[in-house]
C-alpha positions as CSV (number, residue, x, y, z in Angstrom):
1,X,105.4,96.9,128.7
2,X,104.0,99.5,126.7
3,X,102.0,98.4,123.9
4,X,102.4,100.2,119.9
5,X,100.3,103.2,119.6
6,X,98.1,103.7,116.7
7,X,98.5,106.2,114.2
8,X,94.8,107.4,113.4
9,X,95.0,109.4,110.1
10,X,91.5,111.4,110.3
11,X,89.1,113.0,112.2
12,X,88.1,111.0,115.5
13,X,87.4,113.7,118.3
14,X,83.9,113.6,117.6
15,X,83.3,109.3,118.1
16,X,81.9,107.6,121.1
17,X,83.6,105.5,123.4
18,X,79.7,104.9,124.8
19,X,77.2,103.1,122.7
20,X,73.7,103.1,123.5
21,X,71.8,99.8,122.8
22,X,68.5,99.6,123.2
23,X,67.8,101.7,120.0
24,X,69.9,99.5,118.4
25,X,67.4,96.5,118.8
26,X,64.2,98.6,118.1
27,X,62.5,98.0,114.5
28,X,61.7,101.2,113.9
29,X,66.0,101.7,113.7
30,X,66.2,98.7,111.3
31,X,63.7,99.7,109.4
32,X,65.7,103.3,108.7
33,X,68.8,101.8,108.7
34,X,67.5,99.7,105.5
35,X,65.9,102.9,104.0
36,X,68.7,105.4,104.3
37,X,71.7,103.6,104.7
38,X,71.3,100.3,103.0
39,X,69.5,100.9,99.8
40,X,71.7,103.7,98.4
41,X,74.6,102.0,98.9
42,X,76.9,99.8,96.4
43,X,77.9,96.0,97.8
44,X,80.4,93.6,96.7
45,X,78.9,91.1,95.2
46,X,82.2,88.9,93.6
47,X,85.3,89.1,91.6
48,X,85.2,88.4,87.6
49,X,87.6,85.6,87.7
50,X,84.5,84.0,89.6
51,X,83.1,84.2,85.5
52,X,86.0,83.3,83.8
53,X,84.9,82.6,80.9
54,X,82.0,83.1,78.0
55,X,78.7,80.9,79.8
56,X,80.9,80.7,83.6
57,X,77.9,82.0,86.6
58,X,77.4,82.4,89.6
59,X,74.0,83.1,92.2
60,X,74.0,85.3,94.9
61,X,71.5,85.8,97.1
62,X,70.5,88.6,98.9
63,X,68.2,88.4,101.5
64,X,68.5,92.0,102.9
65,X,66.8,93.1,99.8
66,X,65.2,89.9,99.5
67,X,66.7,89.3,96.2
68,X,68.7,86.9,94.2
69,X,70.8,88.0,91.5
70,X,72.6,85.7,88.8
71,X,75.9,86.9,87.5
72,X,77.0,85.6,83.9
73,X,79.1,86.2,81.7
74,X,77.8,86.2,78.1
75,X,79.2,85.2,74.6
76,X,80.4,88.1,73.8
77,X,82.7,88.4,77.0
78,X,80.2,91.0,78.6
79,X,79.6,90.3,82.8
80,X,75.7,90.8,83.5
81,X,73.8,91.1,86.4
82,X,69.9,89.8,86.6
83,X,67.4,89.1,89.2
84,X,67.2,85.2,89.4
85,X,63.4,85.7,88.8
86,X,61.7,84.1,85.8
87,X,59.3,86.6,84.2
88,X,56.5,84.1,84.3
89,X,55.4,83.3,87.5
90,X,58.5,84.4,89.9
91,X,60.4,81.4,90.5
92,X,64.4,81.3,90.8
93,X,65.9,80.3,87.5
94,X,69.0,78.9,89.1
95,X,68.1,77.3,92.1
96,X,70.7,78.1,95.3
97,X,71.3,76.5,98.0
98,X,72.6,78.2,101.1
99,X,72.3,81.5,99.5
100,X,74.9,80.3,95.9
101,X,75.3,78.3,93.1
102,X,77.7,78.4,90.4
103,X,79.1,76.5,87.2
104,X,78.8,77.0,83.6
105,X,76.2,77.3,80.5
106,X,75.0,79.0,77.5
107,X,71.6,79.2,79.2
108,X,69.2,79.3,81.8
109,X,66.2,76.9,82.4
110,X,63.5,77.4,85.0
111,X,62.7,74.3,86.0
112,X,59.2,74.7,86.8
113,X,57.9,75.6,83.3
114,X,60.7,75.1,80.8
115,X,61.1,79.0,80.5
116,X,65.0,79.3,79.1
117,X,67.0,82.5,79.4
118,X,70.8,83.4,77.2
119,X,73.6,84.0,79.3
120,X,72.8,87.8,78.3
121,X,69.0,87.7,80.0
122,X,67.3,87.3,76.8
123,X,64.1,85.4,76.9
124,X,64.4,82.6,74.2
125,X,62.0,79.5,75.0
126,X,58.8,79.5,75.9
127,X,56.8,76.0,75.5
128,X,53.8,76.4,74.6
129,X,54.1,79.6,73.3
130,X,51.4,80.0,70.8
131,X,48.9,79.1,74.0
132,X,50.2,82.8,75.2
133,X,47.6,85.6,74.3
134,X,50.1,89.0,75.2
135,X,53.3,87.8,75.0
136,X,56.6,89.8,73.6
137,X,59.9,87.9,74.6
138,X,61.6,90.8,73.7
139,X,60.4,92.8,76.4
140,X,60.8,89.5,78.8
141,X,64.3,89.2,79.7
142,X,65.7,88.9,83.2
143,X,65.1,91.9,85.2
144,X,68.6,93.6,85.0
145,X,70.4,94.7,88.1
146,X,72.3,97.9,88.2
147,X,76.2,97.1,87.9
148,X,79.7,98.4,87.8
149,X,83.1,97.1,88.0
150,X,85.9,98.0,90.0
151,X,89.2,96.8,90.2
152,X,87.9,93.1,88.9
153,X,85.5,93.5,91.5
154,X,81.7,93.0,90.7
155,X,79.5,95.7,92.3
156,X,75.8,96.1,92.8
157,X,73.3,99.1,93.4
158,X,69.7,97.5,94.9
159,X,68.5,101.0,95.5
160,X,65.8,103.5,93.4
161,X,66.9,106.0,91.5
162,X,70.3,107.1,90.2
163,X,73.5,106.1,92.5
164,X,76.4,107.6,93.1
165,X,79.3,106.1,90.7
166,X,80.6,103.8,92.1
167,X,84.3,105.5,92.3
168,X,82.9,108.5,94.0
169,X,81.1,106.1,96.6
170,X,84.8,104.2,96.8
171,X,85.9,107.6,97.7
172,X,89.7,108.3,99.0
173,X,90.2,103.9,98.0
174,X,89.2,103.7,94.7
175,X,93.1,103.7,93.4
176,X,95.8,102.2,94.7
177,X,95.0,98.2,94.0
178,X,95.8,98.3,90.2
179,X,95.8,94.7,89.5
180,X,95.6,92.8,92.5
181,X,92.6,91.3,93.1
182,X,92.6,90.3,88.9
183,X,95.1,87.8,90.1
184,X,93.2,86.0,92.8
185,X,90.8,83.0,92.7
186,X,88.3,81.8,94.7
187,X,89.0,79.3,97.2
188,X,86.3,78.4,99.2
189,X,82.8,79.8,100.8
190,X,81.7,80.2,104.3
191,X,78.2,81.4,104.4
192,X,75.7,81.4,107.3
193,X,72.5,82.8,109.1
194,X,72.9,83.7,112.4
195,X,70.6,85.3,115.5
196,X,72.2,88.2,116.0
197,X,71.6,92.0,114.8
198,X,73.6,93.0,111.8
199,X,75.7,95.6,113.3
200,X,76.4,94.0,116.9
201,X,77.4,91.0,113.9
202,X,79.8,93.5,112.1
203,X,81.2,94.6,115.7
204,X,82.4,91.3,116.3
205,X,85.2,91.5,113.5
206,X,86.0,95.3,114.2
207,X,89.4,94.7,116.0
208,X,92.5,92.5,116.2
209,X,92.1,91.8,119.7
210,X,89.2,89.1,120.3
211,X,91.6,87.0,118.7
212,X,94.0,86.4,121.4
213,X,91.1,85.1,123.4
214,X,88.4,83.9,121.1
215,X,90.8,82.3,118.8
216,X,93.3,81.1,121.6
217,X,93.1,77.6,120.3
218,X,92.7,77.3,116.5
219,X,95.1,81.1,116.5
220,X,97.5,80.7,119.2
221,X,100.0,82.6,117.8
222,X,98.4,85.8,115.9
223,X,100.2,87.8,119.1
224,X,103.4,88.8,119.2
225,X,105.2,89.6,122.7
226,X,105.6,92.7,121.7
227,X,102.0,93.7,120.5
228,X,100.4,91.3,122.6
229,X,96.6,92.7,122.4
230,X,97.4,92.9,118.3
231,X,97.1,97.1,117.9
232,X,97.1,98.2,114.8
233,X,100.0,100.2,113.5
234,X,98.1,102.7,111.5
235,X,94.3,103.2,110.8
236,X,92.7,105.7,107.8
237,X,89.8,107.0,108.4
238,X,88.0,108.4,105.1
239,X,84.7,110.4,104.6
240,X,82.7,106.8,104.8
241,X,85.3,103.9,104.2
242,X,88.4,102.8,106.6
243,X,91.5,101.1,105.8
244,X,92.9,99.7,109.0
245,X,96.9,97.7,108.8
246,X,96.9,94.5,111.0
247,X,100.2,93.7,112.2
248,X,101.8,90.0,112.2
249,X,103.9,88.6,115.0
250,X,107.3,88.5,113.7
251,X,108.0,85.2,115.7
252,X,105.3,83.1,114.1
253,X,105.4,79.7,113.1
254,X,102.4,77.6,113.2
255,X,101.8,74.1,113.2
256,X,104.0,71.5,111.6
257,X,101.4,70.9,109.0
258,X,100.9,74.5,108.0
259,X,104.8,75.0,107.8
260,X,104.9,71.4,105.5
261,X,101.8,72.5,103.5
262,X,102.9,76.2,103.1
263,X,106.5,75.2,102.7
264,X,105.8,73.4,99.1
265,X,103.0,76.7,98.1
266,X,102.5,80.0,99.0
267,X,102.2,81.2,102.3
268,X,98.2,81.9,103.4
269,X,96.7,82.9,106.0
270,X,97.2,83.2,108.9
271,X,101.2,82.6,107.9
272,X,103.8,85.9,107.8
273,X,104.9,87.0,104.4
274,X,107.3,89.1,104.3
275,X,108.2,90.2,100.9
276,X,105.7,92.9,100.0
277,X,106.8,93.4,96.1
278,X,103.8,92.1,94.5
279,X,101.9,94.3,96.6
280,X,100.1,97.5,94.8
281,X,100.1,101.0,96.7
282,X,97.3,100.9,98.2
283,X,97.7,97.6,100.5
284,X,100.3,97.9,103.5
285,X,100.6,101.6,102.1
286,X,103.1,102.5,104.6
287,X,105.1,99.4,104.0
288,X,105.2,98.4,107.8
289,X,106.6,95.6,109.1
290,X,106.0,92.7,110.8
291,X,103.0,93.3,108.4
292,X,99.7,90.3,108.4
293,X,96.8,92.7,106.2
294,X,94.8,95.2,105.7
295,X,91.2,95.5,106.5
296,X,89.0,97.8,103.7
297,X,86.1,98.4,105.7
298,X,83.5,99.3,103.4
299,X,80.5,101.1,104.7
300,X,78.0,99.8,105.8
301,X,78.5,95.7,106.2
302,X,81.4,94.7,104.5
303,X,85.6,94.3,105.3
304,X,88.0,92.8,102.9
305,X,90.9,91.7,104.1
306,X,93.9,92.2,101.6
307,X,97.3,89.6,102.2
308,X,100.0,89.5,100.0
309,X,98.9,85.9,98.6
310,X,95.5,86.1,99.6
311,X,91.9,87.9,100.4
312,X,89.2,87.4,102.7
313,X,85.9,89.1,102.4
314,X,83.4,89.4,104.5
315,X,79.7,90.7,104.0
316,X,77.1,90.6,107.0
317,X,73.4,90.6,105.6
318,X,70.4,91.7,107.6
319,X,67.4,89.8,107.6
320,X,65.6,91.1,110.1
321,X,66.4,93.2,113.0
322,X,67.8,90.2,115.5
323,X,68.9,88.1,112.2
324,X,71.7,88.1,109.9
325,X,73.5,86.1,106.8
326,X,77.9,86.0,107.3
327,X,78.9,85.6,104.3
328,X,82.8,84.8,103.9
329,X,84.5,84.3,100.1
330,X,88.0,83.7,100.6
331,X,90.4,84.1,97.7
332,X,94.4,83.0,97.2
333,X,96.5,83.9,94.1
334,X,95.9,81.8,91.4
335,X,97.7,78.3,91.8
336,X,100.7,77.7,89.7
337,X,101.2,74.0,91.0
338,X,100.1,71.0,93.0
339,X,101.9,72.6,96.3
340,X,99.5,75.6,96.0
341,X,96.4,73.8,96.4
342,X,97.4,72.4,99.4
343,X,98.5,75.2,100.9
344,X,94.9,76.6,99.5
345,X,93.0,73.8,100.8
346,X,95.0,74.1,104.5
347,X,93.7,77.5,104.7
348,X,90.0,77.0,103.8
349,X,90.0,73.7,106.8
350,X,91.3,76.3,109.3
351,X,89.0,79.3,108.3
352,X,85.9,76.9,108.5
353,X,87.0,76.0,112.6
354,X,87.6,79.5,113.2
355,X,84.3,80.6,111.7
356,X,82.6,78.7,114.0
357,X,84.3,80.2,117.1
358,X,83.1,83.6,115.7
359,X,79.6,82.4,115.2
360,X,79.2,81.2,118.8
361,X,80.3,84.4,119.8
362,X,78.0,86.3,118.0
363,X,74.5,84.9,119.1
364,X,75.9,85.4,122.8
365,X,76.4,88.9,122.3
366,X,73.2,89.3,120.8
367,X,71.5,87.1,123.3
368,X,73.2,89.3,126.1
369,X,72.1,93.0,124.7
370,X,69.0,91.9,124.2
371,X,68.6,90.7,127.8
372,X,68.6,94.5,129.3
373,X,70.9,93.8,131.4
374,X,73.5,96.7,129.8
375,X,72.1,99.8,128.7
376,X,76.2,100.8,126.9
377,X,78.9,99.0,125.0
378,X,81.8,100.7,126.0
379,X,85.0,101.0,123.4
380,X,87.9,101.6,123.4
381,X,90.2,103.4,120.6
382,X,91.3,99.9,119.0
383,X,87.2,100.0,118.3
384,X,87.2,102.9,116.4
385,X,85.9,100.7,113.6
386,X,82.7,100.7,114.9
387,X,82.6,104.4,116.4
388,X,83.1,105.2,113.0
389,X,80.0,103.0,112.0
390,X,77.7,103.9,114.4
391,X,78.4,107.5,113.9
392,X,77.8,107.2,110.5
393,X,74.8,105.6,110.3
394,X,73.4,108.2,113.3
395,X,74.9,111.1,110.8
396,X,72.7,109.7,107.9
397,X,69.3,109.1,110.0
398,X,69.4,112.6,111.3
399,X,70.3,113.8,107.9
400,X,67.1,111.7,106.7
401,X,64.1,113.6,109.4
């Protein structure tokens, strides 16, 4: 059997089917990869339904840039960005735990002094304040971070100096998704650190078919017979971003509890919808079918994955050079009834046990590069997810010396 071919829209003559990876694992190559390709870049950070409303927050933290930012939206409606720093001796305001927190208030106490903060950064209790010789609140707010919203998604700029806009670094896929993700909410978290290199971590996710054998048992039927190594029926690739189509197996089923669950709510993941009407122009553009998502790969560390009832996204921190934070937020359109939750709460159980398979995965891979016992990876053109990366990032280090 022959299986689909790919339709590659954009320039991939000059990517590598060989990757070197030694340099990959040096320090020196981290250390420039943060530099020039990290810092002046813009990173997803949430969606503004995860503030819904006048005092709603939430904590993010970022260890690449060894940061942690608090998101709030203020009385007046406004979303804000800070550095979860108090401007007194350094410690969090909102204390995290496994990199989040979240909830809702009219303001921020530091727990280790009593130092309070509005829900718009301003500095407004101090005890003991008349024991302060030089002290303006005014000029004591949370440390703003740069900001910019797209689509009803939150992003943020960690790098010095002035950015690019944010549309112009969205490129060729800043329109198309005209309200879609304004009607999804957040159904769950999966977030962990992991020993493995940041981009051998990215590389893990970068094509449809370690599924058929890494998640043979909690995905057994992601395949069809007809596409049974899961190519993809159509992949852009854009000056820095891709947008790659997944295809579904038309003969799907699933288990008899994901058909109950799903039967009484709307169908998740990894279930085949198959009316595409609520769908804006920019996801399953070509309107193929049997369709399962898109993947938005945006450059350098982050893929969102766009359903017709539901999104997945997916942002790989580094932390050092053999170390790395997954971090999975995992959205579903907002529940009209009962039957939803459950089919929401089905799909959060299932993405936790596949998680884990990916994990494992992950720290072999970097545990066998790191050996020396390979000098190459060698891809193939259903990889071209991470050509595409690798080539970048070489393009913007040579570009740097």
């Amino acid at each position: 059997m022959n299986e689909p071919q790919t339709k590659f829209m954009g320039e991939i003559k000059r990517l590598k089917d060989v990757i070197s990876v030694e340099d990959k694992l040096s320090q020196s190559y981290h250390d420039a990869v943060i530099e020039k390709v990290f810092k002046p870049s813009w990173f997803l950070l949430g969606n503004l339904n995860d503030v819904p409303e006048p005092g709603s927050f939430f904590v993010y933290d970022v260890p690449t840039f060894r940061t942690s930012v608090l998101v709030s939206r203020d009385r007046e409606g406004q979303v804000r960005a800070f550095h979860n720093v108090c401007r007194h001796r350094g410690k969090k305001v909102v204390t995290t735990h496994c990199g989040w927190a979240q909830g809702k208030s009219p303001r921020h106490t530091c727990w280790f002094h009593g130092w309070t903060y509005g829900s718009d950064g301003r500095l407004i209790v101090v005890p003991d304040e008349r024991a302060f010789v030089n002290l303006d609140k005014e000029q004591l707010g949370l440390v703003p971070v740069r900001t910019e919203i797209w689509s009803g998604l939150i992003f943020a700029y960690f790098g010095e100096g002035e950015p690019v806009p944010l549309r112009d670094w969205l490129g060729e896929l800043a329109n198309g998704f005209e309200d879609y993700y304004s009607g999804m909410e957040k159904i769950g978290t999966v977030a962990a650190d992991v020993d493995a290199n940041w981009n051998f971590a990215m590389d893990g996710f970068s094509e449809g078919y370690h599924t058929v054998f890494l998640h043979r048992n909690t995905q057994p039927e992601l395949a069809g017979k007809d596409n049974p190594m899961r190519h993809a029926p159509i992949i852009d690739l854009y000056e820095k971003h891709i947008r790659q189509s997944g295809v579904a197996n038309p003969d799907y089923r699933g288990p008899p509890a994901e058909r109950l669950l799903y039967g009484h709510g709307r169908k998740l993941s990894p279930a085949v919808e198959t009316d595409y009407s609520s769908l804006p122009e920019g996801v399953n553009r070509t309107r193929h079918a049997p369709w399962f998502f898109d993947v938005v790969w945006w450059f350098p560390n982050m893929a969102i994955l766009n359903g017709v009832n539901w999104v997945s996204v997916l942002t790989i921190w580094p932390i050092d050079k053999d170390r790395s934070r997954l971090v999975t937020d995992h959205y579903a359109r907002t529940a009209r009834h009962a039957g939803d939750r459950l089919a929401q709460a089905y799909m959060r159980g299932l993405i936790v046990s596949v998680t884990r398979e990916d994990l494992g995965a992950l720290e072999e891979v970097q545990a066998g590069l790191a050996s020396g016992a390979i000098e190459n990876m060698y891809v193939s053109r259903q990889e071209v997810v991470l050509q595409k990366r690798y080539a970048l990032i070489n393009d913007l280090l040579e570009a740097a010396r």
